[in-house]
BALOBA-1460 file (C-alpha; in Angstrom, 3 decimals):
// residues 154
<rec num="1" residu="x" x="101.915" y="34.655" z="87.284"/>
<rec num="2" residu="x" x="102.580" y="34.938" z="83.514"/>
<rec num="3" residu="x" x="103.718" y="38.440" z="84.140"/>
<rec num="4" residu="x" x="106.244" y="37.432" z="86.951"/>
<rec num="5" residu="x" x="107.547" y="34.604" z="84.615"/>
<rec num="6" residu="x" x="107.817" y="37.125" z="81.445"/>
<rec num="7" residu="x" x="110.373" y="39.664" z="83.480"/>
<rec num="8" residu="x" x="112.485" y="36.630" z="84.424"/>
<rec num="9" residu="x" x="113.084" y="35.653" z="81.206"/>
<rec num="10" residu="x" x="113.242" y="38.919" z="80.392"/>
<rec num="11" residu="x" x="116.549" y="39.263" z="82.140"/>
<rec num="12" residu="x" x="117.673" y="35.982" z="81.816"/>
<rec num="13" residu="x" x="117.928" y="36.702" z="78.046"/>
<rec num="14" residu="x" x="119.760" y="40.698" z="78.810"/>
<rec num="15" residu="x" x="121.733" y="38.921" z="81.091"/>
<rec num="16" residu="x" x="122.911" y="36.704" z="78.423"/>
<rec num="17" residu="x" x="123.282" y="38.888" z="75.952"/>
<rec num="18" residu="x" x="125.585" y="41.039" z="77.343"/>
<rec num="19" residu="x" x="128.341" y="38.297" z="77.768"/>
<rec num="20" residu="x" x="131.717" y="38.266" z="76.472"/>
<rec num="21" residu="x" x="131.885" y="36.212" z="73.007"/>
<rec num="22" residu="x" x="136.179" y="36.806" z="73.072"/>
<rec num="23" residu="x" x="137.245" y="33.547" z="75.188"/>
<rec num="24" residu="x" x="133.862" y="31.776" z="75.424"/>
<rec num="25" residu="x" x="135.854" y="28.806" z="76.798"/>
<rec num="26" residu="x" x="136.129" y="30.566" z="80.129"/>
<rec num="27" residu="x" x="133.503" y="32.818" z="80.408"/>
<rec num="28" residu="x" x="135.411" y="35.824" z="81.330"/>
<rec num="29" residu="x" x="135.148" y="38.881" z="79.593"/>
<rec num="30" residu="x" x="139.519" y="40.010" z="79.892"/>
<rec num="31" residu="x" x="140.307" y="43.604" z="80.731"/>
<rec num="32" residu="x" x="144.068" y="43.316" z="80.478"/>
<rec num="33" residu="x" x="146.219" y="41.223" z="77.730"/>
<rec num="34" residu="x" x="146.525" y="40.898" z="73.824"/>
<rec num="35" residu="x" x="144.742" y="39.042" z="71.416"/>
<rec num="36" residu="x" x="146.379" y="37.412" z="68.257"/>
<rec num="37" residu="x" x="143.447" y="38.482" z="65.426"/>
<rec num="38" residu="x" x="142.038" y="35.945" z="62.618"/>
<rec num="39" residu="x" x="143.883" y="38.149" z="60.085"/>
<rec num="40" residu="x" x="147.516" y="36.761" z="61.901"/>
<rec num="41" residu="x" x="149.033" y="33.885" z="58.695"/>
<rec num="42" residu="x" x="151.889" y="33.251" z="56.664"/>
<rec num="43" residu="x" x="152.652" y="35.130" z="53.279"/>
<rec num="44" residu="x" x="155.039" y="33.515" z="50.744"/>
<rec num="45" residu="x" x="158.459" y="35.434" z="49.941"/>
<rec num="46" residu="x" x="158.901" y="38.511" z="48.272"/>
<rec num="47" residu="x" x="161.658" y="38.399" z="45.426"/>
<rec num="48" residu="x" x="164.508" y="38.277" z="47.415"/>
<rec num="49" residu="x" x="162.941" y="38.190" z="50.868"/>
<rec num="50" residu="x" x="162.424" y="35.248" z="53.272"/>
<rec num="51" residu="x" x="158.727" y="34.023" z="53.840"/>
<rec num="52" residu="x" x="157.034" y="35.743" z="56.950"/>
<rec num="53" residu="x" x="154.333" y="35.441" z="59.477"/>
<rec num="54" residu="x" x="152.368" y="38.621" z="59.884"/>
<rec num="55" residu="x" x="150.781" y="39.089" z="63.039"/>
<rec num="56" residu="x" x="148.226" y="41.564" z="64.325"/>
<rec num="57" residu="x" x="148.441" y="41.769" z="68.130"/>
<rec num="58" residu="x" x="145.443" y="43.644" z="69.724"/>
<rec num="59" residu="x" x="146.063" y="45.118" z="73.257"/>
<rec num="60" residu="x" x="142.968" y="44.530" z="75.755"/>
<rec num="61" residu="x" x="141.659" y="46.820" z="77.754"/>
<rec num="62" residu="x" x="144.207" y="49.936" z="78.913"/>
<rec num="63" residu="x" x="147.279" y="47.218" z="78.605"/>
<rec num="64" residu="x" x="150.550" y="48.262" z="76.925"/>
<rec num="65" residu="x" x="153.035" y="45.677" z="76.387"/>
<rec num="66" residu="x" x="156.518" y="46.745" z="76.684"/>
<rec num="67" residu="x" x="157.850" y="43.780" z="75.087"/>
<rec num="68" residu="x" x="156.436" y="41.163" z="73.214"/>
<rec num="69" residu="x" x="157.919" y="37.591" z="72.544"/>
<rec num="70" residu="x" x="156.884" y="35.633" z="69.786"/>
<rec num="71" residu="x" x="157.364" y="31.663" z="69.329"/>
<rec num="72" residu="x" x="155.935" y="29.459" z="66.489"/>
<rec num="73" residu="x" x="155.210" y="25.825" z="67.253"/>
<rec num="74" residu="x" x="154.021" y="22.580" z="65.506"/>
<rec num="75" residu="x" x="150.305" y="21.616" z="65.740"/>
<rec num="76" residu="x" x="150.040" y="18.349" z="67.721"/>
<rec num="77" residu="x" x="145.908" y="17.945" z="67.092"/>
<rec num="78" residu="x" x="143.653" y="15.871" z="69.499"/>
<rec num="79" residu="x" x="145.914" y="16.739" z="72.633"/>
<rec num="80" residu="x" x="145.934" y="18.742" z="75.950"/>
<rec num="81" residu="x" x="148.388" y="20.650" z="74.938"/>
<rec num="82" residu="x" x="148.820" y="21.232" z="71.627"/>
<rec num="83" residu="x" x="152.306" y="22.491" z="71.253"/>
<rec num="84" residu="x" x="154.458" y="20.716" z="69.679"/>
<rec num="85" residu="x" x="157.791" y="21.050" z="69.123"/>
<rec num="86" residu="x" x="159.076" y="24.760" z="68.857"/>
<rec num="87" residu="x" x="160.246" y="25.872" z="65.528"/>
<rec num="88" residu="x" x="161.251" y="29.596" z="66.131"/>
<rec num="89" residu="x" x="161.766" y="31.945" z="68.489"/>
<rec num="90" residu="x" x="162.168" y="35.687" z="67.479"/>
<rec num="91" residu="x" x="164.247" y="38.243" z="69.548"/>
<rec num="92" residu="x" x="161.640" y="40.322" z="72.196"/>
<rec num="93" residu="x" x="160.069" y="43.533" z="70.314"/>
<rec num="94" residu="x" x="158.990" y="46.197" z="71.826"/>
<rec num="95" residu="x" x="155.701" y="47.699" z="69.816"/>
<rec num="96" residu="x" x="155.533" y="51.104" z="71.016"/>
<rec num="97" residu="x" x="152.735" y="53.241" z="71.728"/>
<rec num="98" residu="x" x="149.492" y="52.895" z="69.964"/>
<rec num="99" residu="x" x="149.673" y="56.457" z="68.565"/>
<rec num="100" residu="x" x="148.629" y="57.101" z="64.414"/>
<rec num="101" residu="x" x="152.888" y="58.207" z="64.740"/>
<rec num="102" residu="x" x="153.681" y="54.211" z="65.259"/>
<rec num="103" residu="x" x="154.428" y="52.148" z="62.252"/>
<rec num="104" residu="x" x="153.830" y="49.198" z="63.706"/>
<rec num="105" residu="x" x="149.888" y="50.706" z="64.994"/>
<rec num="106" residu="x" x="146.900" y="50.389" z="63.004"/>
<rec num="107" residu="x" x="144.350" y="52.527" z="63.845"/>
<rec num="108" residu="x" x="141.642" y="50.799" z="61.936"/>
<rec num="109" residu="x" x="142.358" y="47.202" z="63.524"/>
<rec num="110" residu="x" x="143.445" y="49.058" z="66.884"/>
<rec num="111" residu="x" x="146.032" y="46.713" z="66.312"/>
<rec num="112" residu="x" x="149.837" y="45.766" z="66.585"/>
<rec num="113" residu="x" x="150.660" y="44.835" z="63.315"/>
<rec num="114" residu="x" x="154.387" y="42.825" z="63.629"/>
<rec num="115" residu="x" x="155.847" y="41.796" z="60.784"/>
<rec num="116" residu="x" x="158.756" y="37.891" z="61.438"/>
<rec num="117" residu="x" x="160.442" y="36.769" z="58.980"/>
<rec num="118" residu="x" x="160.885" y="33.177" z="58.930"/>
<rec num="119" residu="x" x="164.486" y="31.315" z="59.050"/>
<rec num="120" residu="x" x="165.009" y="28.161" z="57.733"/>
<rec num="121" residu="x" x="162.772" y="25.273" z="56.194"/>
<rec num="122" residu="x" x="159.211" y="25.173" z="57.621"/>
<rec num="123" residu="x" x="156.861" y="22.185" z="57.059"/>
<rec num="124" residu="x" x="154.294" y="23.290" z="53.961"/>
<rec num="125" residu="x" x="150.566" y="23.070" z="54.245"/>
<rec num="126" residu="x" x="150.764" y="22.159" z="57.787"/>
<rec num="127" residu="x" x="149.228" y="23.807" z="60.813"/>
<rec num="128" residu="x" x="151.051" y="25.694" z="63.011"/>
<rec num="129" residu="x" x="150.934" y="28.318" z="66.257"/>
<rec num="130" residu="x" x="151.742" y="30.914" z="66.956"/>
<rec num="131" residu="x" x="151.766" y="32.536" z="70.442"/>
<rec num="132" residu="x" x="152.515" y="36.001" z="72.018"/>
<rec num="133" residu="x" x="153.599" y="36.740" z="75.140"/>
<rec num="134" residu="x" x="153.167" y="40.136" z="76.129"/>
<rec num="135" residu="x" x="155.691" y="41.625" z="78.998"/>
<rec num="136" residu="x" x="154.007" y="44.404" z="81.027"/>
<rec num="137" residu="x" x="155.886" y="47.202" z="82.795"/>
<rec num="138" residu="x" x="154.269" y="45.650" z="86.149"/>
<rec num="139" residu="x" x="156.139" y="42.315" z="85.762"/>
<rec num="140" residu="x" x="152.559" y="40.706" z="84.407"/>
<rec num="141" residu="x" x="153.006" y="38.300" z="81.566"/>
<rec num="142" residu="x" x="149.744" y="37.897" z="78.922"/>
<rec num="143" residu="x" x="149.566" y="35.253" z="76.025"/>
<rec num="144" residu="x" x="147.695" y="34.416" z="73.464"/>
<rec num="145" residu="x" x="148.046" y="31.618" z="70.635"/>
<rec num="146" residu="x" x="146.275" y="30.836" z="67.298"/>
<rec num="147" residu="x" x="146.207" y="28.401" z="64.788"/>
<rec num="148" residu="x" x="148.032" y="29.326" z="61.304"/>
<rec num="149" residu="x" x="148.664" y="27.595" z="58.464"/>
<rec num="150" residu="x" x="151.431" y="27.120" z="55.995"/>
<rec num="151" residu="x" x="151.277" y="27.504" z="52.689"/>
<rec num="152" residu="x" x="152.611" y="25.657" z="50.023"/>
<rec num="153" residu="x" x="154.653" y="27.784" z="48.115"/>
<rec num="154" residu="x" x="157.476" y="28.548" z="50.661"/>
């Protein structure tokens, strides 16, 4: 009987080991979409240069966005929905392929990495998202957000 029960947990524990640790919320491992990485923040200005939001957009699975849309809201904490209101929206950009060729690619990250400059006054050291919406070829939309914040030098 100790045998029987010894297998079982056995592959209880593979089982659970083998699950997906990128949206543990839902439990679903995704195949298709983009992910907004941890690396994704603000940077001060550059002599001469508005501040900017660098973001590193990872394409799941065999997806390929041909457009990408990017909006940056308030933080409303302790809420359903946490978007406040929004405080930009940038014009669509289309990434390209993810070939070495790309300037926007990163081969290490296998990442998107988009560069927005920021218009205008933003709050400082306040908390922010930002969220992609990636246009497929098929029609499909995919988004992702995450949680940046501002820093106080802008």
């Amino acid at each position: 009987m100790s045998c029987k029960w010894g297998v079982v947990l056995s592959l209880a524990a593979a089982v659970l080991a083998t699950g997906c640790r990128s949206q543990p919320s839902t439990g679903r491992c995704p195949s298709h979409g983009v992910r907004l990485l941890a690396l994704t923040g603000t940077e001060s200005a550059a002599a001469g240069q508005p501040p900017l939001v660098r973001a590193f957009v990872r394409p799941l699975g065999t997806a390929q966005a041909a457009t990408c849309r990017f909006e940056l809201y308030e933080f409303v904490p302790y809420n359903a929905n946490p978007r406040g209101k929004r405080l930009m929206l940038w014009p669509q950009i289309e990434p390209g392929p993810p070939l070495p060729e790309n300037p926007n690619w990163q081969p290490p990250l296998e990442a998107y990495e988009i560069t927005l400059p920021l218009q205008g006054t933003l709050p400082t050291d306040k908390h922010l998202l930002l969220e992609v919406t990636a246009l497929m070829p098929d029609g499909s939309r995919y988004s992702d957000t995450v949680e940046i914040k501002t820093i106080a030098d802008f």
